[in-house]
C-alpha positions in Angstrom: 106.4 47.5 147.4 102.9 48.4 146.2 100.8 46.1 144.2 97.8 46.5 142.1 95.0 43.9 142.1 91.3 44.4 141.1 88.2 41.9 140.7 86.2 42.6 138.0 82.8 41.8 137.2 81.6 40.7 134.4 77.9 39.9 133.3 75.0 39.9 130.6 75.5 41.1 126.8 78.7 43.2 127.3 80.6 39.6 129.1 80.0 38.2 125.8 80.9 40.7 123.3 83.9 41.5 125.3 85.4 38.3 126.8 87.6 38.5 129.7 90.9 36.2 129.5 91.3 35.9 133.3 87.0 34.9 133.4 86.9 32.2 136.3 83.9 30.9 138.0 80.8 33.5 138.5 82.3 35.7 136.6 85.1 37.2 138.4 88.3 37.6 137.4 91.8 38.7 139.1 93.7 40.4 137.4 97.8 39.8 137.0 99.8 41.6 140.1 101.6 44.3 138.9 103.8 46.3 141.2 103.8 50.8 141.0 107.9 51.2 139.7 107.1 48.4 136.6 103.7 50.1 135.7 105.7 53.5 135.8 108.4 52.7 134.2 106.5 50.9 131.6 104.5 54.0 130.9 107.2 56.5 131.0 108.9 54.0 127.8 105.7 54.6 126.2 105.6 58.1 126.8 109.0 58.9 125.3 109.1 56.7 122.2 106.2 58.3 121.1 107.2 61.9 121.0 106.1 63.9 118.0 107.5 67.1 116.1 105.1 69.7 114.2 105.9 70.5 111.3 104.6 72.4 108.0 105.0 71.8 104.2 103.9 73.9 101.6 102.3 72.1 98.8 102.2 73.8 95.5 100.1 71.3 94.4 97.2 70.9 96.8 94.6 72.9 95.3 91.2 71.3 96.5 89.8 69.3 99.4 90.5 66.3 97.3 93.9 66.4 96.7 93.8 67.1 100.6 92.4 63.8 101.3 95.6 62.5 99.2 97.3 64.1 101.5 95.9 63.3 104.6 96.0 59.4 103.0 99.8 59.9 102.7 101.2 60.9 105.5 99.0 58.6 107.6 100.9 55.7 105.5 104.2 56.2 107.3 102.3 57.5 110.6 98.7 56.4 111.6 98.5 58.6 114.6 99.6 61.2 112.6 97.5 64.6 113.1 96.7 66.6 110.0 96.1 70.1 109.1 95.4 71.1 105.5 94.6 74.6 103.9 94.5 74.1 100.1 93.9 77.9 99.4 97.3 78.3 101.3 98.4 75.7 100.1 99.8 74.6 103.1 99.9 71.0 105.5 100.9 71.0 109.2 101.8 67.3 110.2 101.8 66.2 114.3 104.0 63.1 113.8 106.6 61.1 115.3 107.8 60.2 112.0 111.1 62.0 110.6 110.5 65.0 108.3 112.0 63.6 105.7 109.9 60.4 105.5 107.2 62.3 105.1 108.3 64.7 102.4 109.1 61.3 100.1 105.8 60.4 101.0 104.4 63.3 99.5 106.6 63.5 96.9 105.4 59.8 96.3 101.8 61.0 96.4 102.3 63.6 93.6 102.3 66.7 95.9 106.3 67.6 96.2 106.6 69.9 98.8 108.5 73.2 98.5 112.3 73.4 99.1 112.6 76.1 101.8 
């Protein structure tokens, strides 16, 4: 089984704004052994919680860059990592999220900017 291990260095101004937990002597540290089908699988668990849908609204109600930034404000209050599209003369959002559809429509409609029944 493969294993991965790496000394690090660390020195000067950047050792001290960053500090390293595993710092020993001269400032090297080893770092924890981690074997390739944990790392993978780890990653791969990461990989497929986070998948995200596109999806559009049409917002009667978004007419300016302001009510945008509402918007924007809202849907990034039930996902941070959401990515966010707005046209306000369209009147239209695409949303990049991992968040249910749903959830974000009642977070609009919380906002003040019900999205259109389709």
């Amino acid at each position: 089984m493969s294993q991965i291990s790496a000394p690090v260095r660390c020195s000067g101004a950047r050792a001290e704004r960053f500090p390293n937990p595993w710092r020993t002597g001269a400032g090297v540290a080893t770092r924890r052994m981690l074997d390739l089908p944990t790392v993978a699988t780890l990653m791969l668990a990461v990989h497929i919680e986070k998948r995200s849908l596109i999806m559009q609204f049409h917002l009667d109600d978004m007419t300016c860059g302001g009510c945008a930034r509402s918007v924007t404000k809202a849907i990034q209050s039930v996902d941070a990592h959401a990515v966010v599209a707005t046209d306000p003369p369209a009147r239209l959002v695409t949303v990049e999220t991992s968040a249910p559809r749903a959830q974000i429509a009642e977070a609009l409609r919380e906002a003040g900017f019900p999205p259109r029944e389709s």
